[in-house]
N, C-alpha and C positions, 0 to 999 in steps of 0.2 A: 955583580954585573947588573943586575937587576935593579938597583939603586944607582948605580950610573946610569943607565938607560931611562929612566923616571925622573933621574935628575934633571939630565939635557931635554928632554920634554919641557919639563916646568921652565927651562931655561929661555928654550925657543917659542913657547906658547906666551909667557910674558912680555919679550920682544913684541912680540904680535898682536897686543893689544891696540885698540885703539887708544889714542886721546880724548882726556875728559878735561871738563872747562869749566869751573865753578862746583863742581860735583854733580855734572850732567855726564853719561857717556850714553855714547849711542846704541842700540839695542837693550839697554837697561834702565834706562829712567823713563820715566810716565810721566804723561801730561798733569797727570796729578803733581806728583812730585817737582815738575816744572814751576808749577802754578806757585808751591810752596815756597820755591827758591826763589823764586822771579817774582811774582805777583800778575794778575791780569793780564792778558794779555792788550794790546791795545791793536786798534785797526786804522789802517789806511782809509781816507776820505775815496771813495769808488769803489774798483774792486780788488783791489791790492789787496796780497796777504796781509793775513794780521802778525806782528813780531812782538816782542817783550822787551821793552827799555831796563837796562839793569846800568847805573853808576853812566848815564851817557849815552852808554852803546848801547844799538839796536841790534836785537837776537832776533833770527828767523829760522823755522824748524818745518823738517819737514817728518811727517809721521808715518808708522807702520800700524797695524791692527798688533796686538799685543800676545792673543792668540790662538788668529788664523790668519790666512793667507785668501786672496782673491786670486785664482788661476791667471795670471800674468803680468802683477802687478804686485808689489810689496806699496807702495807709499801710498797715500791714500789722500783723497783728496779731502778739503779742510772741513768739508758740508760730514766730511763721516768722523771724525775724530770724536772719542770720546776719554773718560779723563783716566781708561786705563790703556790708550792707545801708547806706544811707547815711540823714544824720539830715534829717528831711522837716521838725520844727519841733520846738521845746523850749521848755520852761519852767522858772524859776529862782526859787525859795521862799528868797528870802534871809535868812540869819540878820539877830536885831538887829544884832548887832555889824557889822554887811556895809551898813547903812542909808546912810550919808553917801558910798559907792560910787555904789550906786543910785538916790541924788535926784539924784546930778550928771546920769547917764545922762536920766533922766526929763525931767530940764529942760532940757535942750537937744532931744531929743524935743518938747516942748512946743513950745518957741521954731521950733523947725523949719515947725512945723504952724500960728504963730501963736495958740494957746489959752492957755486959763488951768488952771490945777493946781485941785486940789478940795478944797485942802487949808483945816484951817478948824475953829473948833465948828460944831458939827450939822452936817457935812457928809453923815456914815456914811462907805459903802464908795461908792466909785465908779472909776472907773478909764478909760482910753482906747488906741486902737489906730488902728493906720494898717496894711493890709495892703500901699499902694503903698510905703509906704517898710522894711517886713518889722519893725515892732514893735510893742509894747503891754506897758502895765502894767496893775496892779489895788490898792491901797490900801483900807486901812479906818483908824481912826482913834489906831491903833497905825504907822504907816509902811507903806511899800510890801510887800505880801505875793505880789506875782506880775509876774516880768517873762517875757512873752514873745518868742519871736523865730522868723522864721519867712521862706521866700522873700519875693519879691515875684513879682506877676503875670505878670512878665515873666521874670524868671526859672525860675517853676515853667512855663511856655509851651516855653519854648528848650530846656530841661531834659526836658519829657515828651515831646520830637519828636526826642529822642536813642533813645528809648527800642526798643525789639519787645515785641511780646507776648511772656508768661512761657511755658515748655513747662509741660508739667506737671508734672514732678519739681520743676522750682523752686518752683510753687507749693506744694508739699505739706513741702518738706525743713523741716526744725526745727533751733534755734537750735547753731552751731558754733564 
């Protein structure tokens, strides 16, 4: 009984995983490891975040402190990121040429959830997202222009009960 019961656990907690995209997932890769996979990041002309070009597509991250917590706050703004801050949820602006990648993705997402695609004349922009299963796209009538990815509930739960509060040098130190 006890092995059935351990079983169905592993069973349902792997369901429950988030989506990973190149061998980034969210609450477990580090800006470090980012840096490795991706290279540099590069920055927008003003004050636009900065993303990472990988094969086309522009990747945008948004980060956590690795660990502690700021009382009301997980993501953290980019002036504090350092290179063991790890990635709290991303987004992926895929090039054209990247498209027949990302419908595969998408549709089986779809199929997962049971729905239908938006795809179509007169459809416009529309797009969809599941936060228990850690993904979502966005499309317009040019193909997919936003794939996101990001924990699940259960995840981001297990994950912030890891955590302490930040001292306050962590919260103030700037990007390293």
């Amino acid at each position: 009984m006890l092995t059935l019961c351990c079983s169905c656990m592993l069973l349902f907690t792997n369901f429950a995983m988030a989506k990973g995209w190149n061998n980034i997932i969210p609450l477990q890769t580090t800006r470090a490891e980012v840096i490795k996979l991706l290279g540099e990041p590069k920055a927008f002309q003003g004050n636009g975040p900065e993303y990472f070009a990988f094969n086309g597509d522009k990747v945008f991250f948004q980060w956590a402190r690795g660990s502690c917590y700021k009382i009301g706050r997980l993501v953290i703004d980019e002036s504090l990121v350092t290179q063991d801050s790890v990635v709290y949820e991303f987004k992926v602006e895929p090039h054209s040429s990247n498209q027949p990648k990302y419908e595969a993705e998408v549709k089986e997402f779809l199929a997962s959830l049971n729905k239908m695609d938006c795809v179509g004349p007169n459809k416009g922009a529309c797009g969809s997202w599941s936060f228990d299963i850690g993904f979502g796209y966005s499309r317009s009538d040019r193909g997919i222009n936003r794939v996101s990815y990001h924990a699940t509930p259960t995840e981001s739960n297990d994950w912030f009960l890891t955590l302490k509060p930040c001292s306050v040098e962590k919260i103030t130190s700037s990007k390293t």
